[in-house]
C-alpha positions in Angstrom: 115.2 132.4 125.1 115.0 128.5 125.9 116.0 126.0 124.6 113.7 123.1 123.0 115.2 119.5 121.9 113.6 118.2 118.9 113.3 114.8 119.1 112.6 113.2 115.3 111.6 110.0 116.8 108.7 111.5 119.4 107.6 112.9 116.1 107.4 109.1 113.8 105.8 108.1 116.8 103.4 110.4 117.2 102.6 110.7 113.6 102.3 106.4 114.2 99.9 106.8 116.6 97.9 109.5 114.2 97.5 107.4 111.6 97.1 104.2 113.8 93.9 106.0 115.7 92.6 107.2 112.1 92.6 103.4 110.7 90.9 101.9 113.4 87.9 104.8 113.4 87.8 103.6 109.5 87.3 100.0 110.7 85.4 100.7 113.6 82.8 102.8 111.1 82.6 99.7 108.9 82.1 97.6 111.5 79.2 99.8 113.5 77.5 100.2 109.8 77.1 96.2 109.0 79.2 96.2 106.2 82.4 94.4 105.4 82.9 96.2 102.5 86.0 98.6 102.5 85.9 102.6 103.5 83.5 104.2 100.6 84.9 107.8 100.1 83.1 110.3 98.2 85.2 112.7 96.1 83.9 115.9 93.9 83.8 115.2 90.9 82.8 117.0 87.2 79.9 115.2 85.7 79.5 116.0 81.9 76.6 114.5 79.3 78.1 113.2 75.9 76.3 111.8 73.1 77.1 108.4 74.1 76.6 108.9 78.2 78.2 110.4 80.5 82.0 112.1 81.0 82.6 111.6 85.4 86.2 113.8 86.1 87.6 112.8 89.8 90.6 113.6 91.7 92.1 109.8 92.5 95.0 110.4 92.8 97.4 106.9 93.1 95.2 105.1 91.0 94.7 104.3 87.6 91.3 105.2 85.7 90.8 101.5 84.9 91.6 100.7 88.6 88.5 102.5 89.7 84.9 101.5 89.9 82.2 104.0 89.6 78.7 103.3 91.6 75.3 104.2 92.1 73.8 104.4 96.0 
C-alpha cells in the first residue's frame, strides 16, 4: 500500500483556479452576448394564480425576497 501526501494547500489552489476559470466563462458569456448586464440565471420555480395575481415560489437562497427582482423575456 503507498503512501499519498495530502497537500491542503494544492487543494485551495486548485479549488482557486476552479472558481477563477468559472467567473471568467460568466464574463466571457456576457461579453460574447452584447450585454453588460450581470449573469441572468434561471431557477425552477412554483407559479400559483391568486385572486389578486400571481404566487412565484424560487429557491434563492442568500437573498432576501425583497432583494430580488422578478422579470419577463
Amino acid at each position: 500500500m503507498a503512501i499519498a501526501r495530502w497537500s491542503p494547500f494544492q487543494e485551495l489552489t486548485t479549488l482557486h483556479t476552479t472558481m477563477d476559470r468559472l467567473f471568467g466563462d460568466m464574463a466571457e458569456n456576457n461579453a460574447n452576448s452584447g450585454t453588460t448586464d450581470m449573469t441572468t440565471f434561471r431557477l425552477p420555480v412554483d407559479i400559483a394564480e391568486t385572486d389578486n395575481g400571481y404566487l412565484i415560489k424560487a429557491p434563492v437562497p442568500g437573498f432576501k425576497p425583497e432583494e430580488v427582482e422578478v422579470s419577463r423575456s
